[in-house]
N, C-alpha and C positions, 0 to 999 in steps of 0.2 A: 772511269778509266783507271784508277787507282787501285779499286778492287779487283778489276779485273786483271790486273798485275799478277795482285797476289793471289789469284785463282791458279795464274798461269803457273806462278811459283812452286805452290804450293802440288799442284800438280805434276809437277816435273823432277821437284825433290821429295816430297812427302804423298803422295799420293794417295794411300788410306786415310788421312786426314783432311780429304777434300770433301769428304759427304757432310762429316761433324761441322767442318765449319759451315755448310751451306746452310744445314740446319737451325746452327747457331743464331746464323745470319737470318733467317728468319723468324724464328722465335722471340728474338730479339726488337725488332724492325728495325733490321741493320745499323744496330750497335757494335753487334761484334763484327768485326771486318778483316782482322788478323788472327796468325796465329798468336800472337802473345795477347788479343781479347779472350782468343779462344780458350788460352789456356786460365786466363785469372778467372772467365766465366765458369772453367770446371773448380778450380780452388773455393770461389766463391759458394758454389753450386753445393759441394762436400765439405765444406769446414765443419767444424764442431765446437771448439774453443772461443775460435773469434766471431764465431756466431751466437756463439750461448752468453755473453757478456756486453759485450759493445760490438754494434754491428756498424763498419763503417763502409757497408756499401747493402742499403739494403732492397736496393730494387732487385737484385740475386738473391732469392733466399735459397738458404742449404734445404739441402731434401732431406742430410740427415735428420739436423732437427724437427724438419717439419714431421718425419716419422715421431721419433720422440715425442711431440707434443702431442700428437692426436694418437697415440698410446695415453698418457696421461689422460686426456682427455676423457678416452673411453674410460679410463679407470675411475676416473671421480663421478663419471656420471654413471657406473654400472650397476648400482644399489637399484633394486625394483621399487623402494620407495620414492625413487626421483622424478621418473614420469607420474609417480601419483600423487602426488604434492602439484606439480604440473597443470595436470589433468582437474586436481582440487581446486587450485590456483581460479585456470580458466572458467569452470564452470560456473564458481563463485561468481565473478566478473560477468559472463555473457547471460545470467540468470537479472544479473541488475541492469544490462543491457537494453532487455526488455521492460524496462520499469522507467528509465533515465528518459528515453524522449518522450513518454507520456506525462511523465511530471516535470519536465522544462517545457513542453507545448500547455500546460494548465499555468503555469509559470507567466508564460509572456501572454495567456489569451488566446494562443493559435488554437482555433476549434478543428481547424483542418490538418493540423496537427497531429490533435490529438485521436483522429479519427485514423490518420496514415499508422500511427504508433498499435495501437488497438489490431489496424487490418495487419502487420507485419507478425504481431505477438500470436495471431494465430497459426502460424506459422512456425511456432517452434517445433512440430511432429518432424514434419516434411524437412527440419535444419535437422534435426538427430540423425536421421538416416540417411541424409546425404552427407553429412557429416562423418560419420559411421563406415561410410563406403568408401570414402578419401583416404580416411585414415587405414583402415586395411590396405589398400591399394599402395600408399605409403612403404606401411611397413614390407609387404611382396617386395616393390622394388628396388627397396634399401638390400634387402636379402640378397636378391638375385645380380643388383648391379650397388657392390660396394663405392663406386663414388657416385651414385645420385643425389643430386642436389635439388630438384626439382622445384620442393615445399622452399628451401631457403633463397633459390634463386641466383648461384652463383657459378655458372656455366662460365663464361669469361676466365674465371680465375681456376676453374677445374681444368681448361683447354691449355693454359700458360704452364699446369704442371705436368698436364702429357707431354708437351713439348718439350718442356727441361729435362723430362727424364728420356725422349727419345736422344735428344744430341748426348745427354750422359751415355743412352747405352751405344752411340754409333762411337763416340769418343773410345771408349772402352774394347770395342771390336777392332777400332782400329791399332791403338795401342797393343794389343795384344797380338793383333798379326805382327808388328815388329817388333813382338818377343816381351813385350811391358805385361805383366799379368797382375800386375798392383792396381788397376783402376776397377779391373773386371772382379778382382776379389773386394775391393770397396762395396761396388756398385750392388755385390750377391748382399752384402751383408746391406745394404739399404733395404732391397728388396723384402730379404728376412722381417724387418723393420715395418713397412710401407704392406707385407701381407699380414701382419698382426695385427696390425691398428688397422683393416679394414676384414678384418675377422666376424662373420653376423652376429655370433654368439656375444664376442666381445664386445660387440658397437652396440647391444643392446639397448641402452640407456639412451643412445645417442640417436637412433631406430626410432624409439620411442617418443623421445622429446619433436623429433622432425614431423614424427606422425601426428602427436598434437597438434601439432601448430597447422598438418594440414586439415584435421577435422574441423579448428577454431577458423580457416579460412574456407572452407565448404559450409559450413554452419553460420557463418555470418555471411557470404555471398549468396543463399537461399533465401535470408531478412532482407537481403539486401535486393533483391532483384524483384519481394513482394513491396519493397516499397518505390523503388522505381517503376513499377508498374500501375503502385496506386498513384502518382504524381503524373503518371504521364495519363491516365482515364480522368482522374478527379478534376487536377489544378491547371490544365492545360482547356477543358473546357471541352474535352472530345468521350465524351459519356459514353460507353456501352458495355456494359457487362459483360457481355459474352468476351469480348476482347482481353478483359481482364488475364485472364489465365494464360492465353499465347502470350501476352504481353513478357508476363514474370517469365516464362519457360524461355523467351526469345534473351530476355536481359540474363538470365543464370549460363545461359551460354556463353554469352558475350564477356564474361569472365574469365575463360578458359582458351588456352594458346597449346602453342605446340613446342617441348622440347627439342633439343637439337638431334634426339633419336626419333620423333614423331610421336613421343608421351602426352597425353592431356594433362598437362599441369595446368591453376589458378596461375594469371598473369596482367590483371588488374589491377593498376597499382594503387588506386585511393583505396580497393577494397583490402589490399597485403598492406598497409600503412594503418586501415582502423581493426585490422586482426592484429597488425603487431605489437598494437595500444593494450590488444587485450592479453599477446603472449608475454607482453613485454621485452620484445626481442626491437623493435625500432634503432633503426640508426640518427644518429646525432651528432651537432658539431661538435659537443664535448667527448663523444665516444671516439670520432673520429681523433680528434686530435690525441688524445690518451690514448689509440692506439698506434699511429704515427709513432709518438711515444717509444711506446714496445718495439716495434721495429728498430729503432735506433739505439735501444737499449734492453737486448732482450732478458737481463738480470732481472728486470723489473717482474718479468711475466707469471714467475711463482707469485708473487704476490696479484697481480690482479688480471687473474685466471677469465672471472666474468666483468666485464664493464656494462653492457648493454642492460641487461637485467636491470640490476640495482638503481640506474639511471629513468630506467622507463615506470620503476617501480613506486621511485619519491615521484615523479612527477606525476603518473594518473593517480596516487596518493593524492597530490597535491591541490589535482583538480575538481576534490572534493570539499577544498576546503579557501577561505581567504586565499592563502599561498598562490591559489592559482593566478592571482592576477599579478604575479610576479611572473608569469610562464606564458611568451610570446602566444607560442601556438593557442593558448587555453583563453588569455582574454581579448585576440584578435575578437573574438565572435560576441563579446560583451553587447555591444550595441546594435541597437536593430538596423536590418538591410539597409533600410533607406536613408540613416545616417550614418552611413560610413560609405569613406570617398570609394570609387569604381576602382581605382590602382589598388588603394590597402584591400578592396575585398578581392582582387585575383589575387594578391598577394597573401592573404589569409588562409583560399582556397589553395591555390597552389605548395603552402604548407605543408598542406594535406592529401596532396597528388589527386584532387579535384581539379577536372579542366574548369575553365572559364567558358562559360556558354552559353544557351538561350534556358537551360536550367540553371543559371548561377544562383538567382534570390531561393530557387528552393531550395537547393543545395546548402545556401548557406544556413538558412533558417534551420533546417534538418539537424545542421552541426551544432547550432546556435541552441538547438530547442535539450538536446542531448547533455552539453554542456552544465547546461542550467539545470538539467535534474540532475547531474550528479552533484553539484552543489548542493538540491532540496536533499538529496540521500546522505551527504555530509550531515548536514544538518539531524536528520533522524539516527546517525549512524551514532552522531556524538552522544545528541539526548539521554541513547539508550545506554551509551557507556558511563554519562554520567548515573542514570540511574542505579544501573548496577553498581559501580563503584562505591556509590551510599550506601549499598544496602550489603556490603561487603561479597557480591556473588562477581567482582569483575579483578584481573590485576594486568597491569601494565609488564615494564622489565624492570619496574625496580625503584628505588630512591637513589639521591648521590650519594647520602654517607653509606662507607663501604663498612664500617663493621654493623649499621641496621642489613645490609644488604646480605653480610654474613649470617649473620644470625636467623635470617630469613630462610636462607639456603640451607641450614644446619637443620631445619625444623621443617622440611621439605614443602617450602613455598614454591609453587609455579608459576613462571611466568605465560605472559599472555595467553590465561587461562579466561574461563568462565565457571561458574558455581551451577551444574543444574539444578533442577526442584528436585530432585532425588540427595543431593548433597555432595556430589562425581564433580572434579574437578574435567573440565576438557578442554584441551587447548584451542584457541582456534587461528593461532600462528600461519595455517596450512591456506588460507583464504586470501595470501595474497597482499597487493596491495590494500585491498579493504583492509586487511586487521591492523595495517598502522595507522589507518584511519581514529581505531577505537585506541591501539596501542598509545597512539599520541594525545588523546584524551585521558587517559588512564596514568597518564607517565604524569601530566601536569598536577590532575587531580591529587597523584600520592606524593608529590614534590610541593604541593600547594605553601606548605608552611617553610619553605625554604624559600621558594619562589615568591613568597612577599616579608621577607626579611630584609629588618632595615640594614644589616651588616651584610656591606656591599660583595664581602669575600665570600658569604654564604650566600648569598641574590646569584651571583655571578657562574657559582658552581655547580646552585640547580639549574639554575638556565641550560649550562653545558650539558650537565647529564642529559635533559631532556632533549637537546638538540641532539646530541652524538647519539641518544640510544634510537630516537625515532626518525631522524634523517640522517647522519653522516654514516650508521652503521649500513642505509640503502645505498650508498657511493664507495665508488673505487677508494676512498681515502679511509676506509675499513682496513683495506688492506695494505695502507702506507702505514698502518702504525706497527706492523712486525718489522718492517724494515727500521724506522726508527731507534725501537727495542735493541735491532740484531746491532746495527752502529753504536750503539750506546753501551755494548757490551754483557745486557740480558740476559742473563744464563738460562734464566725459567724461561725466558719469551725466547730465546733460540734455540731451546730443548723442545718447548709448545708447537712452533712450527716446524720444525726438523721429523716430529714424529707424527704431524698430520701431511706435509710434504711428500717424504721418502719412500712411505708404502705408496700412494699416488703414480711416483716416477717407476716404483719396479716392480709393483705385485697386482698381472689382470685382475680386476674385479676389486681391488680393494675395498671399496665402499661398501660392496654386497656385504664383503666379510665382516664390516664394521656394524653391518645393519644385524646381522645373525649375532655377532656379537651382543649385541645389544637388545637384540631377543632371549637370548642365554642366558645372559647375565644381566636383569634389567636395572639392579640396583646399583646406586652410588659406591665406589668405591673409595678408598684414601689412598691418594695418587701424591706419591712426592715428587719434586719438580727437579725428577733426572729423566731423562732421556728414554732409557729403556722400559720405566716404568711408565711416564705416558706412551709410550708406544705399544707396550704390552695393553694399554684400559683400550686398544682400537682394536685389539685384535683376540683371537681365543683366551689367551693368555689372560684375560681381562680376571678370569675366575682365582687365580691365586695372588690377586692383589685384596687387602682388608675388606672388608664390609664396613660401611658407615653409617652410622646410627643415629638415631635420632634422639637426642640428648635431654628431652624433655620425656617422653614416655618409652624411649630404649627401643621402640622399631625399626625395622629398617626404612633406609631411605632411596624409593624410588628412582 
């Protein structure tokens, strides 16, 4: 009765502004009910200030920003070497994929296992090319329909920002019919905004990375459906071959749903939970709340631009090694099915967006047997880095004392390298969490003599180093330490990120330019720690800053 007061009201005196608030009113789910909601909901809706710092209402977000950021966005991810670092990433990963539940089913004994592992790995032709045809299909629709979300799966919160921008623009229409032309000239310059940042050419990066993720979710849903096929012929006890094949073609379907335009998108949620293991894009309580976080404090957001990543990165890291039995999800599946209570295994499964069903024991074993071969691949992954580390063809990121560290640098040491038999340093950084696997064996190995020092102030400092270079640098708290610096008054640490920052917020494509750069000009430069001169080593400019040499035989350095 109340509102419809203020219908009546607002109709009789204001009358152009009956649509906006209806729509308000629904977008909202009748929150806004006045016009003085209506109005803080546009305030809200367009801030810039008190949204860019502390946001004290942040169930409203500004559209401006939200333009601004997903500019930036595109901007940091536009360099063409990003999807292929991505793409290196993944492959790396879904290559050991096929290797991990054959050597956790040899692990526990499971012969039947090992045979589902075997029948899935033939199957990797048939995952490339469907694989293959996702991701094309991907990229088209990104093209053609600048907000598709399909592959990430966030239609909900695509729908909540049509809506806020339809009641902006009816707000705007109506204001302007009584002569206000301030909201309609805001609202162009959002638009300006909001059509850049969804520019194809632009979002390239962003294209790209989406298309990944949906090749790695076509490419493991095709393993995925030979091996629920071989569980439902083999382990279920209903043998026949010829079934086999409907089987898989019947399960690869049943993967796939329908967008709210009628698109075939992957909508399977155990199978977008063990691809997101492998993009490393997973959501988590820690992600979540850190981004909570950002929202209420949107200062924060320069600094921890990615959270998800680096979070999913130390953990399937992790799960190659001890560490993991510090990590819920990783050592639920430690003990066999049939000891462990029936509540902790739906609980286990349900982790992992597995129903609980008449497939639960295989289901779980599956998880169980997969687990445990990335342990035994730990386990080889180190061997091998110990070996090469002895034989000096391996290197980590370094030691903790900083002037060995310099001196390294000066005489053009790389890190997380490898020595081929030809004598070629090559990085192999690009592979993901695998390489902190070796990284963290390679870190200990050249700290070793720090790391067992009886002088607890030198014990204590390799320890850190090793912690911070090969787990805290995977976490958001990488990015707490510019903020530190910048409170502390850091003139070089607030020159360092001012001029990795800046070009991000206002020059498209910056990273491309940074990558050409750096095709250009591939050598070290002597970079003093002002402002314009690290901003110049990111961009063309890079060429009239020093050449830096190598102090031991006068080369340049790489």
């Amino acid at each position: 009765a109340e509102f419809r007061n203020v219908l009546q009201e607002v109709s009789d005196k204001n009358p152009e502004m009956l649509g906006p608030l209806l729509l308000a009113y629904e977008a909202t789910n009748g929150t806004v009910k006045s016009m003085d909601a209506l109005n803080n909901y546009v305030r809200n809706s367009t801030g810039v200030f008190k949204k860019a710092l502390i946001d004290m209402n942040p169930d409203i977000p500004s559209v401006v920003m939200r333009g601004f950021w997903s500019n930036v966005y595109n901007n940091v991810l536009s360099a063409f070497a990003t999807p292929l670092r991505a793409i290196a990433s993944n492959t790396a990963v879904l290559m050991e994929q096929g290797i991990t539940p054959f050597a956790g089913a040899m692990m526990t004994g499971d012969k039947i296992g090992m045979q589902r592992a075997m029948y899935t790995l033939q199957g990797y032709g048939e995952a490339m090319a469907n694989g293959r045809k996702y991701f094309a299909e991907t990229m088209r629709r990104s093209a053609v329909d600048p907000d598709y979300v399909g592959v990430a799966g966030r239609e909900s919160m695509l729908e909540q920002d049509k809506q806020q921008m339809e009641v902006l623009r009816a707000f705007a229409d109506a204001a302007e019919a009584n002569g206000d032309f301030g909201p309609s000239a805001l609202l162009a310059q959002v638009e300006v905004i909001d059509d850049l940042a969804k520019h194809p050419w632009l979002r390239f990066g962003n294209r790209a990375m989406q298309a990944t993720d949906g090749f790695t979710q076509a490419f493991m849903g095709t393993l995925d459906s030979r091996g629920k096929a071989f569980d439902k012929v083999y382990r279920t006890g209903n043998f026949d071959a010829d079934m086999i094949e409907d089987l898989q073609k019947n399960a690869y379907k049943e993967i796939w749903g329908k967008d709210e335009m009628g698109r075939e998108i992957i909508t399977d949620k155990a199978l977008k939970y063990a691809a997101g293991e492998v993009a490393m894009n997973n959501s988590n309580a820690v992600n979540d709340s850190v981004s909570n976080m950002i929202k209420r404090v949107p200062a924060l957001k320069p600094f921890l631009l990615f959270t998800k990543t680096p979070l999913n990165m130390m953990s399937f890291a992790a799960s190659h090694t001890p560490m993991g039995r510090f990590i819920k999800e990783v050592n639920s599946f430690d003990l066999p099915f049939k000891d462990v209570p029936i509540d902790k295994v739906k609980e286990a499964l349900a982790s992992r967006q597995i129903p609980f069903d008449e497939m639960a024991e295989i289901n779980y074993n599956n998880v169980r047997n997969e687990l445990k071969g990335r342990k035994a691949m730990g386990t080889i992954y180190t061997m091998g880095a110990v070996t090469l580390f002895l034989n000096s063809a391996l290197t980590g990121d370094g030691v903790a004392d900083r002037q060995t560290q310099k001196v390294r640098r000066d005489a053009d040491w790389q890190k997380r390298s490898f020595k081929t038999p030809t004598g070629h340093w090559v990085s192999y950084d690009g592979l993901g969490a695998l390489s902190d696997v070796v990284a963290l064996t390679a870190n200990i190995m050249d700290n070793f003599d720090t790391l067992g020092e009886a002088n607890l102030q030198k014990l204590l400092t390799g320890m850190g180093f090793v912690l911070s270079a090969s787990v805290t640098d995977k976490t958001m708290l990488a990015g707490i330490e510019p903020i530190y610096d910048i409170v502390n008054g850091n003139g070089a640490a607030i020159n360092r990120w001012s001029s990795s920052f800046i070009p991000s917020a206002v020059l498209p494509g910056s990273s491309q330019m940074a990558e050409l750069t750096r095709l250009i000009s591939p050598n070290l430069r002597v970079v003093e720690e002002q402002f314009f001169a690290m901003l110049a080593n990111r961009t063309p400019l890079k060429g009239t800053l020093p050449e830096q040499y190598d102090w031991i035989d006068g080369s340049k350095i790489n």
